[in-house]
N, CA, C and O atoms as CSV, one atom per row, in Angstrom:
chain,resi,resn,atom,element,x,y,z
A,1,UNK,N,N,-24.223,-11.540,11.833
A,1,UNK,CA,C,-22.927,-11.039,12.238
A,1,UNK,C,C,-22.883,-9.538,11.964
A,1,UNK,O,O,-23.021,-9.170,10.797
A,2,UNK,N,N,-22.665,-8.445,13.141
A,2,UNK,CA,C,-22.274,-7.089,12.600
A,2,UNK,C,C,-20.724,-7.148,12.413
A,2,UNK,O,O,-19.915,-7.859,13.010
A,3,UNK,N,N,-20.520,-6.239,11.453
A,3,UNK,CA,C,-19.226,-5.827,11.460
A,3,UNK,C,C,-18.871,-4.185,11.793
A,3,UNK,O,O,-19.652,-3.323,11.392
A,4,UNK,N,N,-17.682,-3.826,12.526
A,4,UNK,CA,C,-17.692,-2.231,12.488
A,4,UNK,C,C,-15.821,-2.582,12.220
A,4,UNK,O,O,-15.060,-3.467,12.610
A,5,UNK,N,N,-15.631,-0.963,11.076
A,5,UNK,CA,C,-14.603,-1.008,10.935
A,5,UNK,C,C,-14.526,0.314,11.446
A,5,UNK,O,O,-15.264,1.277,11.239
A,6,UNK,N,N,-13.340,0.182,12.265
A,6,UNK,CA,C,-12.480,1.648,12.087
A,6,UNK,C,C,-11.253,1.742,11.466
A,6,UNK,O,O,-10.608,0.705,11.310
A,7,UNK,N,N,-10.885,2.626,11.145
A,7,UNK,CA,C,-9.499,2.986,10.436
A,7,UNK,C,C,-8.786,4.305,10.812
A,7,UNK,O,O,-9.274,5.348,10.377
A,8,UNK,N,N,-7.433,4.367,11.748
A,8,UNK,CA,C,-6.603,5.568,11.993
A,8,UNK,C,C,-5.577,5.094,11.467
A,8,UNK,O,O,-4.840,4.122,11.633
A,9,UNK,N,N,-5.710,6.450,10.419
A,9,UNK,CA,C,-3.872,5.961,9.981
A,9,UNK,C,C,-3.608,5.141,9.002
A,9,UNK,O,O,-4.115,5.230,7.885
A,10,UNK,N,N,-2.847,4.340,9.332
A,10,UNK,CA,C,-2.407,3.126,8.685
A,10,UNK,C,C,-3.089,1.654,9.535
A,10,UNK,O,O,-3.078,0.485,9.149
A,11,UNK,N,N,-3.591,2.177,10.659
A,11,UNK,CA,C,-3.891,0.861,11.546
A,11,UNK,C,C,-5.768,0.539,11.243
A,11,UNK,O,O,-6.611,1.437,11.225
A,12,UNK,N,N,-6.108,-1.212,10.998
A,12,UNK,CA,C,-7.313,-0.714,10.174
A,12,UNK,C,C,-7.852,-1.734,11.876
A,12,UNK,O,O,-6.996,-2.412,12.445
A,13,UNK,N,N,-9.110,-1.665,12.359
A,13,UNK,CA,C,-9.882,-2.383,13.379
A,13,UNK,C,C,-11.339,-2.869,13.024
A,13,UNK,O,O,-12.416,-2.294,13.179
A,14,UNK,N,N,-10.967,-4.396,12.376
A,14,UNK,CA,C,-12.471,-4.812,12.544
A,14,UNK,C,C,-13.044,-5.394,13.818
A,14,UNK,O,O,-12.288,-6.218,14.332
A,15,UNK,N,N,-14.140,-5.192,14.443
A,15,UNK,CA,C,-14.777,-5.815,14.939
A,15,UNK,C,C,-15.965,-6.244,15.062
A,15,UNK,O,O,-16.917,-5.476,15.206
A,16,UNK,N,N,-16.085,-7.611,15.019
A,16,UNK,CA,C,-16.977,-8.376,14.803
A,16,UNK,C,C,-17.519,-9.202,15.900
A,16,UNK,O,O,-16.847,-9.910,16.650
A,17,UNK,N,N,-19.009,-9.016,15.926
A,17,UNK,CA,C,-19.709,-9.490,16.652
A,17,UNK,C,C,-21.197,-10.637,15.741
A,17,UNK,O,O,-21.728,-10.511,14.637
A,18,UNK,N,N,-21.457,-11.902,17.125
A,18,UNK,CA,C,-21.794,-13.499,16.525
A,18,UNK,C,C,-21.433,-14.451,15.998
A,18,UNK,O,O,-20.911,-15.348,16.660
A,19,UNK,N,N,-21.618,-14.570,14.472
A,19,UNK,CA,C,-20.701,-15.859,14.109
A,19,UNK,C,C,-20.686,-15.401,12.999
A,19,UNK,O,O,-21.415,-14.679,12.318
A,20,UNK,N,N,-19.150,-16.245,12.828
A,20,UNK,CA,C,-18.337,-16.332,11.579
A,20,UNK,C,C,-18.251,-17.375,10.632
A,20,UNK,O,O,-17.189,-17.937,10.365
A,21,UNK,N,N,-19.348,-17.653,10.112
A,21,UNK,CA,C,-19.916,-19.038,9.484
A,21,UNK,C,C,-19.630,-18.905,7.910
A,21,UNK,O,O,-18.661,-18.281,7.476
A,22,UNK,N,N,-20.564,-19.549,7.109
A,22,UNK,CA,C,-20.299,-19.746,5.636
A,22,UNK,C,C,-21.276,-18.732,5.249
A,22,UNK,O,O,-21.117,-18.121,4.193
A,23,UNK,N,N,-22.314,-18.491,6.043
A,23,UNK,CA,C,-23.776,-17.772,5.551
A,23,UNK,C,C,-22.998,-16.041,5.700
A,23,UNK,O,O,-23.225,-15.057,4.996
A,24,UNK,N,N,-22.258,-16.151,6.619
A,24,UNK,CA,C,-22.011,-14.704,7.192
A,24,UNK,C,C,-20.320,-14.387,6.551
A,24,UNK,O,O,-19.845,-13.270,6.758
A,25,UNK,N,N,-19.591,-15.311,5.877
A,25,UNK,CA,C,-18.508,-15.066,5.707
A,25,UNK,C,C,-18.292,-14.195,4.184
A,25,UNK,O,O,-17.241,-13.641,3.862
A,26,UNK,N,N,-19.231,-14.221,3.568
A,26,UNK,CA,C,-19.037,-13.665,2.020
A,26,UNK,C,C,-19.477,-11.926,2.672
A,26,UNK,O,O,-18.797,-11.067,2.110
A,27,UNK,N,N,-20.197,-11.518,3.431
A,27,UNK,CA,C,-20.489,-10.172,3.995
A,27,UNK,C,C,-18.898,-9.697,4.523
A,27,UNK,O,O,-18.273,-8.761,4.025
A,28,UNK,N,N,-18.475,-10.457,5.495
A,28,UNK,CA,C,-16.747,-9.692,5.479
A,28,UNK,C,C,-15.809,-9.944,4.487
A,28,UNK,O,O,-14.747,-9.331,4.372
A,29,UNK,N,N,-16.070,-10.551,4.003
A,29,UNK,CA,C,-15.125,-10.437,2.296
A,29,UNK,C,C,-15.524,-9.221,1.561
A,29,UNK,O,O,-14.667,-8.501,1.051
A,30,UNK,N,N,-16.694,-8.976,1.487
A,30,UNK,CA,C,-17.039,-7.642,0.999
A,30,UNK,C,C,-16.214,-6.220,1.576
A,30,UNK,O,O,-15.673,-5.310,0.949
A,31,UNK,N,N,-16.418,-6.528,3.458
A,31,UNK,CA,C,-15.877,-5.930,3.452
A,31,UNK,C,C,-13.841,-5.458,3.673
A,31,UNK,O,O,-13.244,-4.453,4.059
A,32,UNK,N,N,-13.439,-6.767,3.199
A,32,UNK,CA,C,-12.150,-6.133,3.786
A,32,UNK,C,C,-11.841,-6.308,1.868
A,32,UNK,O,O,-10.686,-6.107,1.493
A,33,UNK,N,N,-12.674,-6.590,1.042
A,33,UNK,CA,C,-12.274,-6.162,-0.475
A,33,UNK,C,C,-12.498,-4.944,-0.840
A,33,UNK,O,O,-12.482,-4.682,-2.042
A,34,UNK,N,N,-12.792,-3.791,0.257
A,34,UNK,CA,C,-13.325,-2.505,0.271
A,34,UNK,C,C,-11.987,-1.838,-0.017
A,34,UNK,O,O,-11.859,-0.873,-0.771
A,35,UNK,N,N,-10.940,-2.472,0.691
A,35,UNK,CA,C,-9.257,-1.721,0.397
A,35,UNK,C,C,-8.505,-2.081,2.038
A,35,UNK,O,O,-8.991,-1.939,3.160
A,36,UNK,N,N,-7.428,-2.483,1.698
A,36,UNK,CA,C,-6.591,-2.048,2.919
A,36,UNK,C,C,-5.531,-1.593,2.292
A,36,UNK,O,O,-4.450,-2.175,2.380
A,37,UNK,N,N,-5.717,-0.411,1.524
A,37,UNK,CA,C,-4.573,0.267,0.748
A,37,UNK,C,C,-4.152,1.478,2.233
A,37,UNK,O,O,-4.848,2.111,3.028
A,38,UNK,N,N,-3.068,1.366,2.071
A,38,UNK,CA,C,-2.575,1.807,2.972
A,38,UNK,C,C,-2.447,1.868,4.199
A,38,UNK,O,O,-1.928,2.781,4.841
A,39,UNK,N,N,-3.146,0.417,4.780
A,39,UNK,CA,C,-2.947,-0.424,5.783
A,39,UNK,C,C,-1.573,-0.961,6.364
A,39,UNK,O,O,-1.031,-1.586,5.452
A,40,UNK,N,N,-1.074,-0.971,7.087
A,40,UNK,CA,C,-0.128,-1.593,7.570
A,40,UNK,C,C,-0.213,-2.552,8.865
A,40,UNK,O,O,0.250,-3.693,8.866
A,41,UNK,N,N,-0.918,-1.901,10.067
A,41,UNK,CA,C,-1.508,-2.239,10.769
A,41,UNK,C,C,-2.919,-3.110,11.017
A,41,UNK,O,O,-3.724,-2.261,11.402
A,42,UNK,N,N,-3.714,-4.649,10.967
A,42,UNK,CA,C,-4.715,-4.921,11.050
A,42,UNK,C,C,-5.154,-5.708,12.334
A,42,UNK,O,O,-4.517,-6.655,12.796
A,43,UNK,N,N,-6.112,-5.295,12.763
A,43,UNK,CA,C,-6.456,-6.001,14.258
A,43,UNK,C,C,-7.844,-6.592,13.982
A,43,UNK,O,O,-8.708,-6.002,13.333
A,44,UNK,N,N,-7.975,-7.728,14.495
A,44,UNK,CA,C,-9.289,-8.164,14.512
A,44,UNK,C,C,-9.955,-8.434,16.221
A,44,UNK,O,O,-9.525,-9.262,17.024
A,45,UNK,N,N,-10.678,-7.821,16.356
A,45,UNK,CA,C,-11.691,-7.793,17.845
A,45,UNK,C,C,-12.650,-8.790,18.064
A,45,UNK,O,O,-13.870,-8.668,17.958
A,46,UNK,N,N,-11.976,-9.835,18.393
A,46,UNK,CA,C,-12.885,-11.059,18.129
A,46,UNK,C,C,-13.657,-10.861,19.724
A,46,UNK,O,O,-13.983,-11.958,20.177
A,47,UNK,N,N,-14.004,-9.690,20.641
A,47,UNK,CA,C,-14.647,-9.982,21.684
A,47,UNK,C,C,-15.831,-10.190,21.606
A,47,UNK,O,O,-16.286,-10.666,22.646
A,48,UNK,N,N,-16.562,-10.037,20.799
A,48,UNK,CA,C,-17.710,-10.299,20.852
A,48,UNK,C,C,-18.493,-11.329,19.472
A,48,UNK,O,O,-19.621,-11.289,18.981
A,49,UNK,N,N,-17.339,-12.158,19.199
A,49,UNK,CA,C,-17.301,-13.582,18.191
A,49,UNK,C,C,-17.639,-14.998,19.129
A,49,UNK,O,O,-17.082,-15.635,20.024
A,50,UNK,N,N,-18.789,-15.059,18.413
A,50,UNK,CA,C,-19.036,-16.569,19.648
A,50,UNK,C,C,-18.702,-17.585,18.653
A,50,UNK,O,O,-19.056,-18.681,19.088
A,51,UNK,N,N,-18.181,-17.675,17.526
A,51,UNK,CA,C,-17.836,-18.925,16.959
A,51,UNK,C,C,-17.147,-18.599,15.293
A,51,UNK,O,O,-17.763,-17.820,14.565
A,52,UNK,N,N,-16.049,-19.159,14.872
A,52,UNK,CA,C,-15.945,-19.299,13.731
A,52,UNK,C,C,-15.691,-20.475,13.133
A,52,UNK,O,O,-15.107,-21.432,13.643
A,53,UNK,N,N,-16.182,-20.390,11.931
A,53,UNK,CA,C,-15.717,-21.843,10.978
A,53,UNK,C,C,-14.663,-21.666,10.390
A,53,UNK,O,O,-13.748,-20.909,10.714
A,54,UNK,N,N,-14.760,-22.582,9.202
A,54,UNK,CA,C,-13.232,-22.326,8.417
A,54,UNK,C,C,-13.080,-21.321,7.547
A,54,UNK,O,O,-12.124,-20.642,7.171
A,55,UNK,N,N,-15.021,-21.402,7.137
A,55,UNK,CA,C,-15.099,-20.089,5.934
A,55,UNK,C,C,-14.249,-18.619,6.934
A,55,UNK,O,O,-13.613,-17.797,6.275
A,56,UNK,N,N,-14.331,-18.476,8.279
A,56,UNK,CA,C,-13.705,-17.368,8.755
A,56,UNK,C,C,-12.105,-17.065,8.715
A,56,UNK,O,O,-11.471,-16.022,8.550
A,57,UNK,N,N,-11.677,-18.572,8.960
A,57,UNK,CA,C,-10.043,-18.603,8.467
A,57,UNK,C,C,-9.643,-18.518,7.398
A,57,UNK,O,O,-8.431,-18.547,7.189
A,58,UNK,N,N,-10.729,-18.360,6.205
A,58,UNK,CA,C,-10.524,-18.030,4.915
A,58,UNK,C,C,-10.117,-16.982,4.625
A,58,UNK,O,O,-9.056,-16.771,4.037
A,59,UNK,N,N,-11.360,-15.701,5.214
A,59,UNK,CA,C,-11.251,-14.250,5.477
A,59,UNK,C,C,-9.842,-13.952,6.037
A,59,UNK,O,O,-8.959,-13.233,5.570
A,60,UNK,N,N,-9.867,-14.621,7.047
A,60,UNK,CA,C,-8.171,-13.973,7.642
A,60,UNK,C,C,-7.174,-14.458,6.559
A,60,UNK,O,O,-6.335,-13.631,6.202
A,61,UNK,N,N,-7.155,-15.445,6.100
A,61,UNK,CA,C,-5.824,-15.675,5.228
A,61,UNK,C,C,-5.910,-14.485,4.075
A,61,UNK,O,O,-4.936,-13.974,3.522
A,62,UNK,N,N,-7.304,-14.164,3.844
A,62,UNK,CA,C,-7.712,-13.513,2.645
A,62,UNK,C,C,-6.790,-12.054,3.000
A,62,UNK,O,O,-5.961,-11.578,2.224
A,63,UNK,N,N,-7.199,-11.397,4.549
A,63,UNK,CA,C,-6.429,-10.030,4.371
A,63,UNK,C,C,-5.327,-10.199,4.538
A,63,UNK,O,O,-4.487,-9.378,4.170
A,64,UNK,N,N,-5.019,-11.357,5.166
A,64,UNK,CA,C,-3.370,-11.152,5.242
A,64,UNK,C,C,-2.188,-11.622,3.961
A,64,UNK,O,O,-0.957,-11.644,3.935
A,65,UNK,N,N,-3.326,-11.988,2.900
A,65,UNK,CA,C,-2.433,-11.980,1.571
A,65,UNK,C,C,-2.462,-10.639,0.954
A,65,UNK,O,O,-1.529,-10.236,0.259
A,66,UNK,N,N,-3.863,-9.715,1.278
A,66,UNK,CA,C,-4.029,-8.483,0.948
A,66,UNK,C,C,-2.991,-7.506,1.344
A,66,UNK,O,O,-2.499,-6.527,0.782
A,67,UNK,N,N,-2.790,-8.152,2.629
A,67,UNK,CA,C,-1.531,-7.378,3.282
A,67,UNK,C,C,0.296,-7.002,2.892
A,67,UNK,O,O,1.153,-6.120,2.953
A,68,UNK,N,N,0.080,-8.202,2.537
A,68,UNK,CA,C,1.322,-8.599,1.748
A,68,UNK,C,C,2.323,-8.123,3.196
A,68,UNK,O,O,1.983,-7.494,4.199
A,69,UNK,N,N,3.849,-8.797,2.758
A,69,UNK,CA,C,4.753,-9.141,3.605
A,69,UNK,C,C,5.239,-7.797,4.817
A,69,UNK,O,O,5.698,-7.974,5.946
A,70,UNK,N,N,4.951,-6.476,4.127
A,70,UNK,CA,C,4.749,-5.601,4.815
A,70,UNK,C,C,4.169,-5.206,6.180
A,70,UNK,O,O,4.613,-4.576,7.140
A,71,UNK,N,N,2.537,-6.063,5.788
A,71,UNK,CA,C,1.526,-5.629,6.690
A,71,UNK,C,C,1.909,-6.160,8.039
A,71,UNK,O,O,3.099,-6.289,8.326
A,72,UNK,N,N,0.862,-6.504,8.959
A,72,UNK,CA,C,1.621,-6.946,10.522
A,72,UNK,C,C,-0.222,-7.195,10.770
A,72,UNK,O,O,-0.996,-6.327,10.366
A,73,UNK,N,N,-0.710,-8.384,11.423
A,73,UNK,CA,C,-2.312,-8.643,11.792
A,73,UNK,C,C,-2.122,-9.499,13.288
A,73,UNK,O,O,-1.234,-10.233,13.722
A,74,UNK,N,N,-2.987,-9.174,13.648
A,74,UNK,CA,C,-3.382,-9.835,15.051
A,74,UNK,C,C,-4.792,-9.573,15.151
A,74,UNK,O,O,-5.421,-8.551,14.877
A,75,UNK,N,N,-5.224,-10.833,15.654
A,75,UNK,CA,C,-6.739,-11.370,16.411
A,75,UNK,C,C,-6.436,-11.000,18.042
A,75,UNK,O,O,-5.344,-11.181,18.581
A,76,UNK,N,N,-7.704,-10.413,18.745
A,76,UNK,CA,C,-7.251,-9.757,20.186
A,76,UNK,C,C,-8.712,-10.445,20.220
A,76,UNK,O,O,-9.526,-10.678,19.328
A,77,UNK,N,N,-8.712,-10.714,21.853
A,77,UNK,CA,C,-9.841,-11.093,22.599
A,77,UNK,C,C,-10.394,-12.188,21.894
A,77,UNK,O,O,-11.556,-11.917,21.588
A,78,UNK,N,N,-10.055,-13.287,21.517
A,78,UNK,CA,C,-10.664,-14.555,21.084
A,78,UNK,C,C,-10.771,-15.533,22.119
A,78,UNK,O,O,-9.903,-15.884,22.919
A,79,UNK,N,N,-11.866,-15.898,22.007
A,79,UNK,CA,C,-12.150,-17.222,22.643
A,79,UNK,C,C,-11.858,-18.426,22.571
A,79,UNK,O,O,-11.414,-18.834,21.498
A,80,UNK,N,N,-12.014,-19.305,23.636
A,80,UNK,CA,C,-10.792,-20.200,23.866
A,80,UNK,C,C,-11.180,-21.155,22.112
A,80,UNK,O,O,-10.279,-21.631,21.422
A,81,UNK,N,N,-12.613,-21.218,21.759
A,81,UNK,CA,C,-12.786,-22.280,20.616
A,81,UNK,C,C,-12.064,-21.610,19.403
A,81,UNK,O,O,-11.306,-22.196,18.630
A,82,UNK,N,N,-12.387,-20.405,19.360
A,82,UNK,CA,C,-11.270,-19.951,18.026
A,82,UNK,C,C,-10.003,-19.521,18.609
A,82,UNK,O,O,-9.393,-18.805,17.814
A,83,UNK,N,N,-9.509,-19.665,19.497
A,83,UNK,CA,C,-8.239,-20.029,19.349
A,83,UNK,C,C,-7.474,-21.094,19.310
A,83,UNK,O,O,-6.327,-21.295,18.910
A,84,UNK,N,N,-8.566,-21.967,19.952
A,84,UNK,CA,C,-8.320,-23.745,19.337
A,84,UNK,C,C,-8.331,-23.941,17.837
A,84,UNK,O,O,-7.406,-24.609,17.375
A,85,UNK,N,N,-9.252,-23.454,16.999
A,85,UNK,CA,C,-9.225,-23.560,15.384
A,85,UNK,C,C,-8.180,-23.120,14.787
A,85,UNK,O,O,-7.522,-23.917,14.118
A,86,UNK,N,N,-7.708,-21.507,14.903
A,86,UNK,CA,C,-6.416,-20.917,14.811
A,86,UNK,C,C,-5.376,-21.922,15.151
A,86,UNK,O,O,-4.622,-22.130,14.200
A,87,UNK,N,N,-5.070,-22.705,16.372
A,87,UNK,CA,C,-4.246,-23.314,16.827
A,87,UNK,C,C,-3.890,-24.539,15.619
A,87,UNK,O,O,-2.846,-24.868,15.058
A,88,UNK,N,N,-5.326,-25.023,15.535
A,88,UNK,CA,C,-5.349,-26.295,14.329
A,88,UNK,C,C,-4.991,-26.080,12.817
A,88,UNK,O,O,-4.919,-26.910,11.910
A,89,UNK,N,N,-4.870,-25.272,12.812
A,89,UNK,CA,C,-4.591,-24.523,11.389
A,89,UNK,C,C,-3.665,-23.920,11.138
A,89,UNK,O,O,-3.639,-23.438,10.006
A,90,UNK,N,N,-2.386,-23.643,12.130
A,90,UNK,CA,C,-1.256,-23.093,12.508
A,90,UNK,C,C,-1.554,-21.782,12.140
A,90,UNK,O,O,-0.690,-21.287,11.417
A,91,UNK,N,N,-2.390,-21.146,12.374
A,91,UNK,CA,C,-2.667,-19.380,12.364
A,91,UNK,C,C,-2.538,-19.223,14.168
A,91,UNK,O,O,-2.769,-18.029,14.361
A,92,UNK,N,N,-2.349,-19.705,15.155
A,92,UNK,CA,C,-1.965,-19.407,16.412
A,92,UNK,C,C,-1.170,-18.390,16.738
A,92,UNK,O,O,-1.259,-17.740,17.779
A,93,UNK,N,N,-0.150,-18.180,15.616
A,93,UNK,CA,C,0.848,-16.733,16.466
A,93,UNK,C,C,-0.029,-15.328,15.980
A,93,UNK,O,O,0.530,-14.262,16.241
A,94,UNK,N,N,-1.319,-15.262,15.316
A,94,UNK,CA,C,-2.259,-14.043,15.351
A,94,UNK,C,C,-2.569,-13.999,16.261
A,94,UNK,O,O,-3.135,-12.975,16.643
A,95,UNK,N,N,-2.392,-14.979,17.040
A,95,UNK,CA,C,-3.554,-14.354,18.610
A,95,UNK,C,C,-1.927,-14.228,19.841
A,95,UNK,O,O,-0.734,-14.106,19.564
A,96,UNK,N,N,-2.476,-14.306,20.857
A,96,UNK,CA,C,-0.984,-13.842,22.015
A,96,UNK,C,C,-1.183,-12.758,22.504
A,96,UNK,O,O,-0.255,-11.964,22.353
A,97,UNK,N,N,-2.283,-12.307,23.190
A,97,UNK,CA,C,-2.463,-11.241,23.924
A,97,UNK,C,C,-2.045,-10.802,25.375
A,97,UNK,O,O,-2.374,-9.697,25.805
């Protein structure tokens, strides 16, 4: 799995490309434990994600507790299977593009 972050501002953009598995999920924990201090804004670019597990819905719950009630996150460009998982897990209103 690569990851690229950008950050303007307050708005932070990961995107991630392959899979979002158990082997590959402790590498983006690393990186979103890097800081989203002064984040407000978080987007995740799932266009080029061909699959996640649960360890990946972990990560997302993970920044969006980081975020705290302030922050604001959305998943953009996901595919129809992780937005079926999202769906199953009631994380569905992150995605809505």
């Amino acid at each position: 799995m690569e990851i690229t972050r950008e950050q303007v501002g307050s708005t932070l953009i990961f995107k991630l490309s392959g899979k979002l598995d158990t082997y590959n999920a402790p590498k983006l924990e690393d990186e979103i434990k890097k800081g989203l201090d002064g984040v407000k804004e978080l987007y995740w670019d799932f266009s080029e994600l061909e699959y996640m597990t649960s360890a990946g819905i972990r990560e997302l719950l993970i920044a969006n507790n980081m975020l705290g009630d302030d922050g604001y996150m959305k998943v953009l460009h996901a595919n129809e299977a992780i937005k079926n998982a999202l769906y199953l897990t009631g994380l569905d209103d992150l995605t809505g593009e």
